[in-house]
C-alpha positions in Angstrom: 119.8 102.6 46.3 116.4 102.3 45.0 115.8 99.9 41.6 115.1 101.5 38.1 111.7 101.7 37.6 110.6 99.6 34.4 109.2 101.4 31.7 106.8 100.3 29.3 105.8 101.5 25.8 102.4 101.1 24.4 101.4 101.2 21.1 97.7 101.2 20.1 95.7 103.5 18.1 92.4 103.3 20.5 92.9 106.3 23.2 90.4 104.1 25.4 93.0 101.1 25.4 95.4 102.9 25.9 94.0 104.7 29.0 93.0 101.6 30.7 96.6 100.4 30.2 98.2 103.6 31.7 95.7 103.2 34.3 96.6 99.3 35.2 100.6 100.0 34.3 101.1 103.4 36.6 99.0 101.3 38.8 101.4 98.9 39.4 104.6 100.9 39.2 105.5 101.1 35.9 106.4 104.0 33.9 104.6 104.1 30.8 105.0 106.2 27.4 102.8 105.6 24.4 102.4 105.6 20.4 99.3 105.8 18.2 101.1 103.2 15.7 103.5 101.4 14.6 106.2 104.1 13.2 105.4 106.0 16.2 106.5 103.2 18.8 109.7 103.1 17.0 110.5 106.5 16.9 109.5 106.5 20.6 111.6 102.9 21.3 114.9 105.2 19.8 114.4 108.0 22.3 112.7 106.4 25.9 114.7 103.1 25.2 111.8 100.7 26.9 112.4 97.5 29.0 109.5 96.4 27.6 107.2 97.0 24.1 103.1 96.1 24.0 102.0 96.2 20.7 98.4 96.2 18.9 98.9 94.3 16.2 96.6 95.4 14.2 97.3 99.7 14.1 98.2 102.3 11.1 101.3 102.5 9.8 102.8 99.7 10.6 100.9 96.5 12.5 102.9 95.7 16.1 103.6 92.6 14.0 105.7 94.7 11.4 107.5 96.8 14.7 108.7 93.7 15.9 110.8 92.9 13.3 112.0 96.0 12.5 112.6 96.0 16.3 115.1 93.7 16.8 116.9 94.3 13.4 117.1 98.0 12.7 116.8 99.6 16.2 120.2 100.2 18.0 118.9 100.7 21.6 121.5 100.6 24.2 121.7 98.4 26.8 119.9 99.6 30.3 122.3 98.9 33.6 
């Protein structure tokens, strides 16, 4: 049986960051998704359910220092197995 594969969400509001982290990410296995800012990556983090979250902290919306609160307090994300 083959391992999960470990999927990332990215949150930044510059498309060029965010290629060049798809680009490095998929590069090294990871499954990526992605969000232009902060209320996006949690809208995102309720659906994909990532292993982990890089934010931009400084993005419309909401900063990726405002998602991580709201992160670990409001989101109900089920445990991966």
């Amino acid at each position: 049986m083959t391992e999960p594969q470990t999927t990332i969400l990215v949150a930044d509001d510059d498309p060029r960051a965010r290629d060049l982290l798809e680009a490095q990410l998929t590069s090294m296995g990871f499954a990526t998704v992605f969000a232009e800012d902060g209320q996006a990556a949690l809208e995102m983090a309720r659906e994909v359910v990532p292993d982990i979250m890089l934010l931009d902290v400084m993005m419309p919306q909401m900063t990726g220092f405002e998602v991580c609160p709201v992160s670990y307090t409001h989101l109900t994300l089920p445990t991966k197995r």
